[in-house]
C-alpha positions as CSV (number, residue, x, y, z in Angstrom):
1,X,8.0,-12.1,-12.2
2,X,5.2,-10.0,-12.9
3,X,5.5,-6.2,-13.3
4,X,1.6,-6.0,-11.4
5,X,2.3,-6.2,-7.7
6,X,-0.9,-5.6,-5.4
7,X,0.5,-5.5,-2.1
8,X,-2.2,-7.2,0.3
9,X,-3.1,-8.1,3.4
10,X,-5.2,-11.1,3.6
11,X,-6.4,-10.0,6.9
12,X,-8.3,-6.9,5.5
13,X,-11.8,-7.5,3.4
14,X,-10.8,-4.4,1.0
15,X,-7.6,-6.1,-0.1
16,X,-9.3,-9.5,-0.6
17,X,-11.6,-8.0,-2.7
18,X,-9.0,-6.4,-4.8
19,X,-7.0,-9.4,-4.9
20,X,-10.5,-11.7,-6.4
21,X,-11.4,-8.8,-8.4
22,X,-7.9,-8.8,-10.7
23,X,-8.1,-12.6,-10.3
24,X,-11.7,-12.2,-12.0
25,X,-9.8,-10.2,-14.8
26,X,-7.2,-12.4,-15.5
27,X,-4.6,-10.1,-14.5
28,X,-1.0,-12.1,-14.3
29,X,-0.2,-10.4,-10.9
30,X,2.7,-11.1,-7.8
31,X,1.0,-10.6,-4.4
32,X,3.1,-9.1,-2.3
33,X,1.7,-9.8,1.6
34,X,3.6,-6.5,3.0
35,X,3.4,-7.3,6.8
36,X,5.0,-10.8,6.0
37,X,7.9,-9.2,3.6
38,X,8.4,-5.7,5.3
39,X,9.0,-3.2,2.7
40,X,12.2,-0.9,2.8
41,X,12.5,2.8,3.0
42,X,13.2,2.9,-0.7
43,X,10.5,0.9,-1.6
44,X,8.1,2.9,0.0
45,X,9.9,6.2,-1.4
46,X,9.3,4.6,-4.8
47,X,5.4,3.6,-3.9
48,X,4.9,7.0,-2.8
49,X,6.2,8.1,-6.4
50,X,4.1,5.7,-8.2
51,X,0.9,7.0,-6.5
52,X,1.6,10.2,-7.0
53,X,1.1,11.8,-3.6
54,X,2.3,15.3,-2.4
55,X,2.4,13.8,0.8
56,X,3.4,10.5,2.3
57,X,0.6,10.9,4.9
58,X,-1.7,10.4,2.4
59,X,-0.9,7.0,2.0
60,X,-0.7,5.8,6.1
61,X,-3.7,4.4,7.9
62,X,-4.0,7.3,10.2
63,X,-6.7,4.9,12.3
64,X,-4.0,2.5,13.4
65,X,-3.4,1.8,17.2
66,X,0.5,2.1,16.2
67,X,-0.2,5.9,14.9
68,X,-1.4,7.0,17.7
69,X,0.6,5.2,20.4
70,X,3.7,6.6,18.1
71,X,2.3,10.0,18.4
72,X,2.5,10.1,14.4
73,X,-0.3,13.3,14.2
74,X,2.7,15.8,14.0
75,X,5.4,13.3,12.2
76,X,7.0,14.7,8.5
77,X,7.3,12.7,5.6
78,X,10.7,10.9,7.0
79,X,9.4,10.7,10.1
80,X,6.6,8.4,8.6
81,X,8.7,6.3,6.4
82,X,10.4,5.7,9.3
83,X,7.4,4.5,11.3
84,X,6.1,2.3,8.5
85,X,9.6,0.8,8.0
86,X,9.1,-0.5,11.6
87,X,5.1,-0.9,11.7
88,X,4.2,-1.7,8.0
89,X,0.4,-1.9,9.8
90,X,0.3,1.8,8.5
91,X,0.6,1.0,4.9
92,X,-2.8,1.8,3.5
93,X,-3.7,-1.3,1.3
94,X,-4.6,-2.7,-0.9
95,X,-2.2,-0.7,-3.5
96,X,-1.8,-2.0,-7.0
97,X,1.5,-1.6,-8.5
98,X,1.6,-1.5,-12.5
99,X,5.5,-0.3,-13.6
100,X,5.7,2.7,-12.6
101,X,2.7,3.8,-11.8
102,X,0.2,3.0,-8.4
103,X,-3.4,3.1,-6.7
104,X,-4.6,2.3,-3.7
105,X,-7.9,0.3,-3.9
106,X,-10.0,2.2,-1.8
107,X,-12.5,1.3,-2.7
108,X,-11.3,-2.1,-4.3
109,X,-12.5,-1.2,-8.0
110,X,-10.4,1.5,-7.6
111,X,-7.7,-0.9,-9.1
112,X,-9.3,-1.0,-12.2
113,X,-7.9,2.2,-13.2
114,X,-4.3,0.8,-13.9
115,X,-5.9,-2.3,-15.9
């Protein structure tokens, strides 16, 4: 098992890109498709760490259908665990995963930064 996770959506042209772009480097990575293999709570918790945020909003797709129809605009940081326990849609992506340490490849080359 690698210790380079990206997870991905293949459904979303900014992850693919990722994805071809660490292929193009050679980089021995685990794909982790998030909205086939749900992440948990502490997972995220842990992904939230990595990245370094202040604030786990930084890190949900705040343009989702499910954020809205949740009513997410107001939600704290358990709140929106929570939600993206149950709707991992709202996972921003693609987010490389190097030990301990994470970006989200926004845009894709972005992922460089952990190579």
């Amino acid at each position: 098992m690698s210790d380079t996770v990206l997870w991905h959506n293949a459904r979303c042209s900014k992850s693919r890109q990722a994805k071809a772009l660490l292929e193009e480097e050679g980089v021995d990575l685990e794909v982790r498709e998030y909205l086939k293999e749900p992440p948990t709570r502490a997972e995220l918790e842990a992904l939230v760490d990595a990245l370094g945020l202040d604030e786990v909003r930084q890190v949900v797709r705040t343009g989702e259908d499910a954020y809205a129809q949740l009513g997410l605009a107001e939600a704290d940081d358990d709140e929106l665990l929570d939600a993206m326990v149950d709707n991992p849609i709202l996972l921003e992506r693609p987010i490389l995963v190097r030990g301990d340490r994470a970006v989200v490849g926004r845009p894709p080359e972005d992922v460089r930064r952990l190579l």
